[in-house]
Backbone bond lengths (Angstrom), bond angles and torsions (degrees), N, CA, C in turn:
res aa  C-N    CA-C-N  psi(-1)  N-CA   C-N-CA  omega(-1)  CA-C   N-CA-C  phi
1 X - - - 1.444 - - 1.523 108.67 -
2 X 1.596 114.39 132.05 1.138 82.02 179.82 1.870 102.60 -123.59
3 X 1.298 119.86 178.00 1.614 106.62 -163.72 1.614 79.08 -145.27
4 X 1.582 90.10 154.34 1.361 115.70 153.87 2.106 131.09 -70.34
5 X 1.137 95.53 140.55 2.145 86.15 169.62 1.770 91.09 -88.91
6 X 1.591 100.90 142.59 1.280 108.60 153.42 1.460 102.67 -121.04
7 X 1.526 114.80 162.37 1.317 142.94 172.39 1.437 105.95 -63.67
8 X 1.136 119.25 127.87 1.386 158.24 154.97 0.993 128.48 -125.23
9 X 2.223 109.58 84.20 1.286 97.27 -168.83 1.450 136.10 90.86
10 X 1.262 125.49 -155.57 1.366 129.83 146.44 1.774 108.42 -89.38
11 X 1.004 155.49 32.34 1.503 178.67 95.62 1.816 116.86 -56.75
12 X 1.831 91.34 160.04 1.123 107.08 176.49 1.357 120.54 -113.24
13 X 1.530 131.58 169.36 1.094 138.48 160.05 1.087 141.39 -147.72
14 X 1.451 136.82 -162.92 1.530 118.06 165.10 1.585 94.52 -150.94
15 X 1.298 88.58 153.26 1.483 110.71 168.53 1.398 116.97 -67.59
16 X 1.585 149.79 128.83 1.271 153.59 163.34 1.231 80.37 -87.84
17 X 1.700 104.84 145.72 1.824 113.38 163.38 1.248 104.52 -103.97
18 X 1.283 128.51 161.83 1.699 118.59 -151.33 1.644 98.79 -87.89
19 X 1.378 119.27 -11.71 1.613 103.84 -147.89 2.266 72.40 -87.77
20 X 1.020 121.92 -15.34 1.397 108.39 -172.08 1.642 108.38 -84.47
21 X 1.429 109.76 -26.52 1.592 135.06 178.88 1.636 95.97 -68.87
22 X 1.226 125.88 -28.15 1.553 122.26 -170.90 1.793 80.31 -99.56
23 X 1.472 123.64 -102.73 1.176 98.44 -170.58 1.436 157.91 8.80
24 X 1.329 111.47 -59.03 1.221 144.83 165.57 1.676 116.56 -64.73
25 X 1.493 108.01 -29.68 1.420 107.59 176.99 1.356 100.39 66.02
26 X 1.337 129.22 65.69 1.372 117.98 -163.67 2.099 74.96 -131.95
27 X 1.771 98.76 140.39 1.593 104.95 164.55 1.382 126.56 -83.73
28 X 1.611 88.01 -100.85 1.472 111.91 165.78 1.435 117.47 -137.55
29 X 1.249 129.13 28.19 1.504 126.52 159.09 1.809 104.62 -145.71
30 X 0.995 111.11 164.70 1.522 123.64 -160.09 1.629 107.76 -148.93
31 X 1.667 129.01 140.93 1.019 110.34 -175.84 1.645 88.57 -117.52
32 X 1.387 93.25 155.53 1.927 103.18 -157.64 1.145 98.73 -137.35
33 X 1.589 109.58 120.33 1.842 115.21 -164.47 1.442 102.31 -142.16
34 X 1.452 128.75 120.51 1.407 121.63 160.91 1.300 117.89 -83.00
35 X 1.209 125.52 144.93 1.811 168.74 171.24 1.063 114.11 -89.82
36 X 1.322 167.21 13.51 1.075 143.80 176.66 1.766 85.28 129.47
37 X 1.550 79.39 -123.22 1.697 83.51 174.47 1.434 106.90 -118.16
38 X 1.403 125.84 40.87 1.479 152.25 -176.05 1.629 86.55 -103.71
39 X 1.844 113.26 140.21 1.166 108.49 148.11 1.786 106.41 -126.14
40 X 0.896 128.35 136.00 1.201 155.43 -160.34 1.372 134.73 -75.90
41 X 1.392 141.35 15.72 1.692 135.67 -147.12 1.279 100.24 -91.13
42 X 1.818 98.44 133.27 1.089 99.02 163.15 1.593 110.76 -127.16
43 X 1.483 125.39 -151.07 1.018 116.48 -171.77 2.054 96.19 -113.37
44 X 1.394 120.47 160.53 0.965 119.85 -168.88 1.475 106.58 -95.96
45 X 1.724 119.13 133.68 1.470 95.76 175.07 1.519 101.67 -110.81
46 X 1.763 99.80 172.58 1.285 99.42 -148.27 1.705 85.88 -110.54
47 X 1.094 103.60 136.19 2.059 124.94 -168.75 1.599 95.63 -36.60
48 X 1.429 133.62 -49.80 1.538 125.85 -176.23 1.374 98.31 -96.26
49 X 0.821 146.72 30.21 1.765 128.46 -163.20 1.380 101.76 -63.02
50 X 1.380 132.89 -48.98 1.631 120.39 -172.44 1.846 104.63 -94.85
51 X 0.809 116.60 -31.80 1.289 121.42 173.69 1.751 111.77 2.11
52 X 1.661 109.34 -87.92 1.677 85.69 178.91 1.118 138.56 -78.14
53 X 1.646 131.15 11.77 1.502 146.80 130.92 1.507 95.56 -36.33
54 X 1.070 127.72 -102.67 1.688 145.09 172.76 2.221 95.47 3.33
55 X 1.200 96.80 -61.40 1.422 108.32 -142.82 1.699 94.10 -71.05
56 X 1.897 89.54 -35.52 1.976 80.52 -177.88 1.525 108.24 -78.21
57 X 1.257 113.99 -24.91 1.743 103.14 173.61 0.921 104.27 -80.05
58 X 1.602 169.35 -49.25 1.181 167.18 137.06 2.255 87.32 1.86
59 X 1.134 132.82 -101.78 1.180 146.49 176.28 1.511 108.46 -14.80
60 X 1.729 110.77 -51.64 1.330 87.71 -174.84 1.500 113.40 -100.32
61 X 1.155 113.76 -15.10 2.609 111.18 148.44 1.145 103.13 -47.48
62 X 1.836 127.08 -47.39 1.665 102.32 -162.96 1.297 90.40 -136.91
63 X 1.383 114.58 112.55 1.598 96.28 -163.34 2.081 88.01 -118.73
64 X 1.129 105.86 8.96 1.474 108.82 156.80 1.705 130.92 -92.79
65 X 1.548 105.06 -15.46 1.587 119.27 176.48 1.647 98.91 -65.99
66 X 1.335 100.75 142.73 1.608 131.87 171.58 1.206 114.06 -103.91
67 X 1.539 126.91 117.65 1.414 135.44 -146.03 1.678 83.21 -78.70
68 X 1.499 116.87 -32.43 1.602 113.28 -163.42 1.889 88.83 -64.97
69 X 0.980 145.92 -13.60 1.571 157.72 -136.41 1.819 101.10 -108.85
70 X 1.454 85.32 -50.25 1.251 96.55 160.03 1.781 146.95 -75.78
71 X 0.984 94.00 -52.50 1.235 131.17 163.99 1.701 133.84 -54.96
72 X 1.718 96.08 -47.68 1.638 105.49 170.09 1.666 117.82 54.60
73 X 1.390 108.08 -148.89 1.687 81.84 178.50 1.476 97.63 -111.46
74 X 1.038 132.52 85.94 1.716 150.63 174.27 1.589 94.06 -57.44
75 X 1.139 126.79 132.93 1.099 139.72 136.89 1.658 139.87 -63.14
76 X 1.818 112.06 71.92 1.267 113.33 -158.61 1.688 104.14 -75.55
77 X 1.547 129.62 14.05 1.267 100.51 174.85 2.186 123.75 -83.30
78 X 0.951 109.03 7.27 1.636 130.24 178.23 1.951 93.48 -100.02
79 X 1.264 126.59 -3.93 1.420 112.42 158.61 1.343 118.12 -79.09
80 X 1.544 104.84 154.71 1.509 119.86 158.19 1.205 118.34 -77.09
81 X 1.042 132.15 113.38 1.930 141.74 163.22 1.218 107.85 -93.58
């Protein structure tokens, strides 16, 4: 595909077309990395994204496990929230 830069400013940009913006699962932030002479965007994932998927299949395989069982006394202040 190929796209035009439009002006932004004293800067450039490009248009994403939405049906690739839906695809992509892309929101509102993007991580943007050069390669060579490759530039790179992807979409950002978010630190829990599958997490409570995970947690209800986890629940319904062992739906007798105790997260404290698991868990123990973990020290959550070195987590990301």
């Amino acid at each position: 595909m190929n796209i035009k830069l439009i002006r932004i400013g004293t800067s450039q940009g490009i248009r994403i077309p939405k049906p690739i913006i839906e695809q992509c699962k892309i929101e509102d932030e993007l991580d943007l990395r050069v390669e060579g002479k490759t530039i790179i965007l992807q979409p950002i994932k978010k630190a829990r994204e599958n997490w409570e998927r995970y947690a209800k299949k986890a629940v319904a395989e062992y739906p007798e496990a105790d997260i404290d069982d698991v868990l123990g006394d973990e020290d959550f202040a070195d987590w990301q929230w």
